[in-house]
C-alpha positions as CSV (number, residue, x, y, z in Angstrom):
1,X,0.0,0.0,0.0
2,X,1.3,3.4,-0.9
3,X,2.0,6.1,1.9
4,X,-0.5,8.6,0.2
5,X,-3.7,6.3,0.2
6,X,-6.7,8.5,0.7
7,X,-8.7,7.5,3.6
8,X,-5.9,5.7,5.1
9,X,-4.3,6.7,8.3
10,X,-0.2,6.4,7.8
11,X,0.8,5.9,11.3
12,X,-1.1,2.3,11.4
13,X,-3.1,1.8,8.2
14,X,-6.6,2.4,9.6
15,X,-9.3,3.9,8.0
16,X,-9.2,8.0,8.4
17,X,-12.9,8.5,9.8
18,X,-11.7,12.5,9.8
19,X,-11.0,12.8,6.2
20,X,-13.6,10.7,5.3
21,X,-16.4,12.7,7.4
22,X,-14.5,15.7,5.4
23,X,-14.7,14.7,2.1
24,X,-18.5,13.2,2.8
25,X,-20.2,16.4,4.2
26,X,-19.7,18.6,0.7
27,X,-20.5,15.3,-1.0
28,X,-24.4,15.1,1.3
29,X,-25.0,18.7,0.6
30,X,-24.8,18.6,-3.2
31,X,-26.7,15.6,-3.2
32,X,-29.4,17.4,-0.8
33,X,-29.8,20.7,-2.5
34,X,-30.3,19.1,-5.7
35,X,-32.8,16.7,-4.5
36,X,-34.3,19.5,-2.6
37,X,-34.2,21.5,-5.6
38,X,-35.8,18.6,-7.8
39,X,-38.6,18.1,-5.4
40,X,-39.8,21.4,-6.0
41,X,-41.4,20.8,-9.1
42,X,-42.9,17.2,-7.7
43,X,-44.8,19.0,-4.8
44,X,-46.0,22.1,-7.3
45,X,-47.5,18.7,-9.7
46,X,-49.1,17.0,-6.9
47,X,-51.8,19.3,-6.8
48,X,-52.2,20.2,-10.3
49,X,-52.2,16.4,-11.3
50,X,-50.0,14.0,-12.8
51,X,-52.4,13.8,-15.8
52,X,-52.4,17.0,-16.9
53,X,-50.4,19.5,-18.7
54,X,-49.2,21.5,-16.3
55,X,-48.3,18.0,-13.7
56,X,-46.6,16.5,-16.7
57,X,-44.5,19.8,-17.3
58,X,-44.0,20.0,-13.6
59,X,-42.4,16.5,-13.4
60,X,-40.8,16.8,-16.8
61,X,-38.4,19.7,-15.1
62,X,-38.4,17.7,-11.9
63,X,-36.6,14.9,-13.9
64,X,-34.7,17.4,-15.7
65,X,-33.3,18.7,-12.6
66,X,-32.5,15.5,-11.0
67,X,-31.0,14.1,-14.3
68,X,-28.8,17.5,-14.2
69,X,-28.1,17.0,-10.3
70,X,-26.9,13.3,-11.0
71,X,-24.6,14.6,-13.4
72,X,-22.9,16.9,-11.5
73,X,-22.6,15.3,-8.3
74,X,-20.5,12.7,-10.6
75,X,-18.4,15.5,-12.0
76,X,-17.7,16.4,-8.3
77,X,-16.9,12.8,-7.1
78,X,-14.8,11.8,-10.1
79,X,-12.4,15.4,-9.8
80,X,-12.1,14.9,-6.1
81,X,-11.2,11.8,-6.9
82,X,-8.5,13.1,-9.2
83,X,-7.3,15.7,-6.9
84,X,-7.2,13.0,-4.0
85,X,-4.9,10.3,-5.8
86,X,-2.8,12.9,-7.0
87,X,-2.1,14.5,-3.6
């Protein structure tokens, strides 16, 4: 095992609860605000309706959003990923 593992402790090869509660936190509050963000639309269709227009415009964004979200959050994990292994 190399010295500069992430998420490894050096001194005996544990796991480095610290840097993974650091690295986890940013990761929950993307995911949140863009579920948050994507639920918007869901609740605004609920009482329109599903069937119509206006609830399937409503849940087309809502997908749109949460399709975006996805998409980013992945962006995220795979450059801190980079920046991580690098280090």
């Amino acid at each position: 095992m190399s010295p500069s593992s992430p998420f490894v402790a050096r001194e005996n090869g544990s796991l480095d609860f610290e840097q993974i509660r650091a690295e986890a936190l940013p990761l929950a509050g993307l995911i949140m605000l863009f579920a948050g963000l994507a639920l918007v639309p869901f609740f605004l269709a609920a009482p329109v309706g599903v069937g119509g227009t206006l609830g399937r415009l409503f849940t087309l964004v809502a997908q749109l959003v949460a399709a975006v979200g996805t998409g980013i959050v992945l962006i995220y994990v795979v450059a801190r990923g980079v920046q991580l292994a690098e280090a």
